[in-house]
Legacy VTK file of the C-alpha trace (Angstrom):
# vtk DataFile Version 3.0
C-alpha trace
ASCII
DATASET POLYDATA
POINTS 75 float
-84.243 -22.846 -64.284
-80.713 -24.392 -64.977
-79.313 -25.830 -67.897
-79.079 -29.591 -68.780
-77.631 -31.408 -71.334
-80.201 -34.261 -72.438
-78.364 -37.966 -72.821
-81.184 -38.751 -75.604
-84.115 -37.667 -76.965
-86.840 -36.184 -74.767
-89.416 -39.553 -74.271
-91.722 -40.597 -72.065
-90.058 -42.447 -69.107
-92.106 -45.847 -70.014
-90.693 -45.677 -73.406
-86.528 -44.513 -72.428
-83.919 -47.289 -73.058
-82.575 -45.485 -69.542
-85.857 -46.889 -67.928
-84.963 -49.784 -69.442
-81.213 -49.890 -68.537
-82.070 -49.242 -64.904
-84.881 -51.172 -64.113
-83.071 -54.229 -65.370
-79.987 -53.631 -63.360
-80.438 -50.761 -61.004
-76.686 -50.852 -59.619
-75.706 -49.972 -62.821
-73.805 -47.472 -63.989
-74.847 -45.416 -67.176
-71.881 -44.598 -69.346
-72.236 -41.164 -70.442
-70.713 -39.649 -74.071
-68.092 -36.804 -73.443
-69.138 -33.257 -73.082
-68.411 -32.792 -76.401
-70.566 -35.058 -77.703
-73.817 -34.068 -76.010
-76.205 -32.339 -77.620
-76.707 -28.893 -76.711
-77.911 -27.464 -73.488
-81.782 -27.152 -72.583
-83.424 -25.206 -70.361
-84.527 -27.399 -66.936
-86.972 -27.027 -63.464
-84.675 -27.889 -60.739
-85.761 -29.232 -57.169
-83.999 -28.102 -53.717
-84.822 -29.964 -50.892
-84.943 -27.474 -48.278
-86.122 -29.912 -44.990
-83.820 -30.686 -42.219
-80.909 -33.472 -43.570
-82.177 -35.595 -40.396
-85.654 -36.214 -42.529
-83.504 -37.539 -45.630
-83.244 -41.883 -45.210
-80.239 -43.935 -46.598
-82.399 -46.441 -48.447
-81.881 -47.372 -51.412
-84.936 -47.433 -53.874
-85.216 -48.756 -57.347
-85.752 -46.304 -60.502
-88.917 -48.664 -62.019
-90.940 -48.928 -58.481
-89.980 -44.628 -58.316
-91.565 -44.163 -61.842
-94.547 -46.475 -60.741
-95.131 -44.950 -57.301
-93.903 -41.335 -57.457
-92.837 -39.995 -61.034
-96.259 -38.427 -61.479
-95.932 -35.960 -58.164
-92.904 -34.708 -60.224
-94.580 -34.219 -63.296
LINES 1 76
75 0 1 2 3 4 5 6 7 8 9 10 11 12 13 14 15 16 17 18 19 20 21 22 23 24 25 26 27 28 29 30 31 32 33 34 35 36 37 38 39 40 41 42 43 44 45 46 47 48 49 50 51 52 53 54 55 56 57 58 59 60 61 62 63 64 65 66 67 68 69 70 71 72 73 74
């Protein structure tokens, strides 16, 4: 478990203007508030990829078709 600072309220990925944000324009940058801003920190599961680096590909994949295809394996 780490700590995380959420960027918004805890939704459902269908319903998060971040969904939103980067399924419209996935090149996008978010702009994120200053630490000082954010609300306070939450407790988090993490994930560490612990395969060889050679198994990892340089693609580049789209947020909407990883929610559509994969979001629910991480669930």
């Amino acid at each position: 478990m780490i700590d995380v600072h959420p960027l918004g309220p805890l939704t459902s990925l269908a319903e998060s203007s971040v969904f939103e944000q980067l399924s419209s324009n996935p090149s996008e940058k978010l702009q994120l508030p200053a630490i000082s801003e954010l609300p306070p920190p939450i407790q988090a599961q993490t994930y560490v990829y612990e395969a060889p680096m050679s198994d990892l590909k340089p693609n580049l994949w789209a947020f909407d078709e990883f929610v559509r295809n994969n979001a629910w394996k991480w669930i």
